[in-house]
N, C-alpha and C positions, 0 to 999 in steps of 0.2 A: 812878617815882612813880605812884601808881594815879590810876586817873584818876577822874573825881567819880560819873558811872555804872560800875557793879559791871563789870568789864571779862570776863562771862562769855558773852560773843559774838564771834566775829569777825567786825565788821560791814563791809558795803560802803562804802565808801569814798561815797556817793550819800544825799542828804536830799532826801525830797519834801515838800514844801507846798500842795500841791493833788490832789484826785483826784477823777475825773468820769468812772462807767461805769467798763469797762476800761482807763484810762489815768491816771498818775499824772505830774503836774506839780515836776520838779525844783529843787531853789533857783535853780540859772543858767539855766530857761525851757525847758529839753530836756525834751521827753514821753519816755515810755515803757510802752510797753505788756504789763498787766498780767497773767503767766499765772500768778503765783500767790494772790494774791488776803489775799495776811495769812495764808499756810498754811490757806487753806479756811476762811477766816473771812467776807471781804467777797464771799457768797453771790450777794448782788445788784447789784455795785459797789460803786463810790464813791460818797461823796453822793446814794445812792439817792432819787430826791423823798418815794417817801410813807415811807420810814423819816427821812429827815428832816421831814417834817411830826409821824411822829407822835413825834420825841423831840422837837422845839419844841413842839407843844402841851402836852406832859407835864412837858415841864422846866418851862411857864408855871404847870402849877397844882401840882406834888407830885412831890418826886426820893425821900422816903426817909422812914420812919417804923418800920423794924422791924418783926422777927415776933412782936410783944407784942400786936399789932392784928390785924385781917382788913388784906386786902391786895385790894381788887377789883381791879385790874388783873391780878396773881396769879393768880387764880380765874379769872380770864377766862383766859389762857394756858393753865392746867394742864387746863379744858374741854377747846378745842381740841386739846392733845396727845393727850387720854382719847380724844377722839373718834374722832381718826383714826388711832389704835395700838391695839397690844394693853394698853394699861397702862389699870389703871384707878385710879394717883395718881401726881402728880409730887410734888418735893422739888424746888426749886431753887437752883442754885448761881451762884457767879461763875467759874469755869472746869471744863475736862474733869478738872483734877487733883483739886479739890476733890468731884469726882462719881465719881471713883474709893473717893476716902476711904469716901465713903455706901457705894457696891454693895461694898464686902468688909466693911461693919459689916454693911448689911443684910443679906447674905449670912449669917454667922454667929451675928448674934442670931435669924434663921429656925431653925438647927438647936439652937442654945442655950434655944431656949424651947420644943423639944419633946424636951426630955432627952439630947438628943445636942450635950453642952459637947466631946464630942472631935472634932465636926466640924468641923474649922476651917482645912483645909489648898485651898486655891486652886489649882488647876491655871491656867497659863499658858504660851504660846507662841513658843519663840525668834523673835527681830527684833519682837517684842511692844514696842508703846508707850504706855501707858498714866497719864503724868505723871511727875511731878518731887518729890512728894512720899515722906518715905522710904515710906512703903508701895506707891506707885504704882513707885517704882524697885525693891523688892522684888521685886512682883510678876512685872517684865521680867526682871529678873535680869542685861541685858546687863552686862558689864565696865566699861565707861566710864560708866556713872550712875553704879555701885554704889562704886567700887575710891575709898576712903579716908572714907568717909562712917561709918565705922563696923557694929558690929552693926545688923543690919537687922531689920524686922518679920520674926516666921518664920513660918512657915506657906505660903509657897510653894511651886511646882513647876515648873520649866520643860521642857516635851514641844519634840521636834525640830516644826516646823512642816511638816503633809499625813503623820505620822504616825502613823496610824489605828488599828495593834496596839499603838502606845505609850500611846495616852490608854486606852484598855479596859482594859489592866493594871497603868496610872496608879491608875484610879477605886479606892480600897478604902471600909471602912467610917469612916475619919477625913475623908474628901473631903468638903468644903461647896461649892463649884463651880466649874464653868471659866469662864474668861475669855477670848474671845476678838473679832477686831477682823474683820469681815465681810470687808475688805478693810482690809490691812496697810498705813497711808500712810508712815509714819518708817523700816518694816523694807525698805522698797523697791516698793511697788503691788504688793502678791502679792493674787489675790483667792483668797477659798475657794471651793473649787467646791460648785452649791447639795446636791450628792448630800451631799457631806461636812458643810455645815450639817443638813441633814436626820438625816442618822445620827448626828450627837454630839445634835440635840437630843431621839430616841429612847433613847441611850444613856444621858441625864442621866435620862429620866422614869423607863429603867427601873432608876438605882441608887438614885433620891431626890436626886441632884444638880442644884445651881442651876444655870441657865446665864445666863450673863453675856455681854450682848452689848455692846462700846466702839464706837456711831458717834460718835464725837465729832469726825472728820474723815471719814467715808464715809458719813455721815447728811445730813439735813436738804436732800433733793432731790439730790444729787449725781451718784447712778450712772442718774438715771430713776427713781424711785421715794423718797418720801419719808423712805423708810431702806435701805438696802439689804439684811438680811436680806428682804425682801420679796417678793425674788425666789423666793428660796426655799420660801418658802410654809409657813416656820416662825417661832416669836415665841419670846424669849426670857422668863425671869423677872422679869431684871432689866437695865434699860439705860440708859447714860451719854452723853449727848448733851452735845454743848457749840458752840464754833466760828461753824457758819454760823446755828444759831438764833438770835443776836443780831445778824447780818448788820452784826460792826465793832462793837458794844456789847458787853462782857463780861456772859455771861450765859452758862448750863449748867445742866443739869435732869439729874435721875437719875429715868427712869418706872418702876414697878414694877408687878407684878400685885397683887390685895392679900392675896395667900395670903403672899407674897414681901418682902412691905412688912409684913406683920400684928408684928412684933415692937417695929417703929420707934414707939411710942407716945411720947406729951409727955413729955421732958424727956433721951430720947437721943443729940438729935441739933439740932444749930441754925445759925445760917449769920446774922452781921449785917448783911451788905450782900444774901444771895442772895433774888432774889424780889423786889425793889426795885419799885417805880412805872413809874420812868426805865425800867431794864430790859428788866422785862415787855409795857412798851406797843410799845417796839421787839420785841420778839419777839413780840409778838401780829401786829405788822405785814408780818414775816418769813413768820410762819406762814400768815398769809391769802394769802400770794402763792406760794410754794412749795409748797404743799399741793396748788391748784388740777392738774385733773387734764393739762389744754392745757398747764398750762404745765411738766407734767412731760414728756409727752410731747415739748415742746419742749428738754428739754435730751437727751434723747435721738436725737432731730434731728441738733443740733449736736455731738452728740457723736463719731456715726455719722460725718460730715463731716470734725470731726477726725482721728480714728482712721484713715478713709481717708490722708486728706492726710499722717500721723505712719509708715503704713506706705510710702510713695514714698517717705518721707525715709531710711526706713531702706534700701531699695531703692538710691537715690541716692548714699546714703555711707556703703557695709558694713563702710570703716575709723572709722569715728566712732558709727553706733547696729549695736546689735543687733539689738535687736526691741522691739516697742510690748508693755504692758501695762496693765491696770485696767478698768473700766469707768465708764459715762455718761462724768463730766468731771473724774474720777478715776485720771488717767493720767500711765505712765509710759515714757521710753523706756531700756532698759539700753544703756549705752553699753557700748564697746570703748575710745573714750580717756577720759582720767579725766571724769569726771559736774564736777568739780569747776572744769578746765578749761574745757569747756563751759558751763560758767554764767559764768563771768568771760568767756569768749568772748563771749556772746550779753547782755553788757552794754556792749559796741561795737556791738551791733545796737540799742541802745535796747529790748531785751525781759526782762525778770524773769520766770525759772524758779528751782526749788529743788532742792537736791540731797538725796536719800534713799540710806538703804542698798543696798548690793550693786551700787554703781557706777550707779545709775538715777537720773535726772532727772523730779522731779517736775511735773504740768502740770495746773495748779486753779484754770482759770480761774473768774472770775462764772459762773453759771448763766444769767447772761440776756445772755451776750457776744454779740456783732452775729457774724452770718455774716461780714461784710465784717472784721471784725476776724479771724476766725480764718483768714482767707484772708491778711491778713499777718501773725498769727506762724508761719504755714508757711512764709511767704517770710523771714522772717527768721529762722527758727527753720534755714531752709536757706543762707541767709547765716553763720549760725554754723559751723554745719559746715563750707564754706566754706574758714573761718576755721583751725578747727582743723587742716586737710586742709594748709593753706599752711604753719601752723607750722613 
C-alpha cells in the first residue's frame, strides 16, 4: 500500500524536531550534528536569530499579495543582488528548478527576438543537475531522471565534463547557450577549474552564446566568495541561484544582465508565490550577512581547517576515502567503500553527511559552523571510518 507522502525518497529511518546552529534535535532527545545542512540550504543554521526575527516581524505584518502589486520587500532584495553581482535584474522564484525554467526561456527569447528562432539548442554537462522539472531533467540528460518520463523538452546537448575540444565543436549556428554549474554538487564536488571558466566564457562572446551559470548549491557564500564563479574573474549572462539565499525558506532568483533579460517583458513569464514579502525579507537577511566581506573571508578559514582535517582522514583510512574535493564548504570526499555505507555508518556516530555521485560523500555544512564543531565531525567523521574498516 503506498504510503500518504509520495514514497519518492528513501528516507532515513530518523525525525528531527529541533535545530539550533549546526545541530539537529531528534524525536527520542539524541543530537546530531549537521554536515549537511538541507543539501546547502540552512547557509547559516538552524533557527538562525536574525533570520528568525526578520521572518517573525514579516510574518506580523504581510506574508503574500502577488505580482499584480509592487513588492518592497522584493525591490529591496533584487537591489542588494544588482549590487553586489554582475546582474543588473532579478526574477524570483520559489526553488533552483523553477529558475532553471526562466534561464532556458530567457535564454532563447534573447536569440528569438533578434531573428535567430533557430537558436535554441542548450549545451549541458554530464553529472549536470540542474532540477526535477522536465526541462531541467532534459537539460542533465542523466538516465535515471529521464528513463520513463516520456518525450522530453529537445533542445539539448550533453558534452563529456573538462572536455574543451567537445564544447568548441559543440557550439554551431543553432546554439543559444551553455549551462554549467561552477562547481558540480549532485554529479560528485567536481569543480571547474577557473582557466576553463574563463575560456568557455571567451568562447561564448565569441560565438554569440549565452552562458549560463547554476549556483544554486555552490552559490550564496559557500566556496569564499559570494558565488563562486568569482573566482574566476568571469560573470555569466545569466544565473540561477536558489538554496542557501533563503537560509531554510524556499526562495530562488534567476539574476540576468539586461542585454540577457531584454526579451522577458510583461506578460512572459510569472511566478505566484516567487518574490513573496515572507520570502524576501528572509533573503534580504541572508543576504546582509553573507555578503559581508569578514564574514566571507571567514568561511574560507573554516574551510582551510576542514580540508586539512578531511586530508588526514584520508591519510588515516586509504581503505575507506580516496581523496578530498571542492572548495570553501563545498566538499567532498571520494570514497573507496561505498559513499552509501558511509553515510549509514556515520549515523551511529550521530553526524549527517550526503551522498553524491561517483561514490563521493558530500560535506555542506552552515557557513557560520563553530571551529569547535568542525573539530568533532573530524572526529567522528573518523569514527565512521572506523566503523567501516571493522565491518
Amino acid at each position: 500500500m503506498i504510503t500518504p507522502v509520495l514514497p519518492t525518497y528513501n528516507r532515513a529511518p530518523i525525525a528531527f524536531v529541533k535545530g539550533e546552529g549546526s545541530w539537529l534535535t531528534a524525536e527520542d532527545g539524541s543530537r546530531y550534528l549537521d554536515l549537511g545542512a538541507g543539501i546547502a540550504v540552512n547557509a547559516l543554521g538552524h533557527a538562525n536569530p536574525a533570520l528568525v526575527a526578520a521572518l517573525t516581524e514579516q510574518a506580523g505584518k504581510l506574508w503574500h499579495v502577488s505580482n499584480l502589486y509592487r513588492i518592497p520587500e522584493q525591490e529591496n532584495l533584487a537591489e542588494m543582488l544588482v549590487e553586489k553581482t554582475f546582474a543588473d535584474t532579478v526574477f524570483f522564484t520559489n526553488s533552483g528548478t523553477e529558475a532553471a525554467e526562466l534561464a532556458i526561456k530567457m535564454a532563447r527569447k534573447y536569440h528569438y527576438d533578434r531573428d535567430q528562432a533557430d537558436r535554441i539548442e542548450i549545451i549541458a554537462f554530464e553529472g549536470a543537475f540542474h532540477g526535477r522539472s522536465t526541462g531541467a531533467i532534459a537539460a542533465a540528460g542523466s538516465e535515471k531522471m529521464v528513463k520513463g518520463f516520456g518525450p522530453l523538452m529537445p533542445g539539448f546537448r550533453q558534452l563529456k565534463w573538462g572536455d574543451h575540444d567537445a564544447i568548441r565543436a559543440a557550439i554551431t549556428n543553432k546554439t543559444c547557450a551553455v549551462i554549467i554549474e561552477p562547481v558540480q554538487g549532485e554529479g560528485g564536488i567536481r569543480v571547474v577549474p577557473d582557466q576553463c571558466l574563463k575560456g568557455l566564457r571567451d568562447l561564448c562572446d565569441e560565438t554569440g552564446t549565452l552562458l549560463i551559470f547554476d549556483e544554486v548549491q555552490c552559490g550564496m557564500g559557500r566556496t569564499g566568495k559570494l558565488f563562486a564563479h568569482e573566482w574566476a574573474g568571469v560573470y555569466p549572462d545569466i544565473m540561477m541561484v536558489a538554496k542557501g539565499i533563503g537560509g531554510g525558506f524556499p526562495l530562488g532568483a534567476v539574476l540576468a544582465t539586461e542585454a540577457a533579460a531584454s526579451g522577458m517583458v510583461a506578460g512572459t513569464h510569472g511566478s505566484t508565490y516567487g518574490g513573496n514579502p515572507l520570502g524576501c525579507a528572509v533573503g534580504a537577511a541572508v543576504m546582509q550577512i553573507v555578503s559581508d566581506e569578514a564574514f566571507l573571508d571567514a568561511v574560507s578559514q573554516k574551510a582551510a581547517q576542514f580540508r586539512q582535517g578531511l586530508e588526514g582522514l584520508v591519510a588515516s583510512h586509504p581503505s575507506v576515502f580516496e581523496a578530498v574535493r571542492g572548495q570553501g564548504l563545498i566538499l567532498g570526499l571520494k570514497c573507496k567503500a561505498s559513499n552509501v555505507d558511509v553515510v549509514k555508518a556515520a549515523y551511529a556516530e550521530h553526524l549527517l553527511t550526503v551522498p553524491a555521485a561517483d561514490n563521493v560523500l558530500r560535506l555542506l555544512p552552515a557557513l557560520n559552523i563553530a571551529q569547535a564543531d568542525i573539530a568533532e565531525a573530524l572526529a567522528r567523521l573518523d569514527r565512521t571510518a572506523a566503523r567501516i574498516e571493522a565491518a
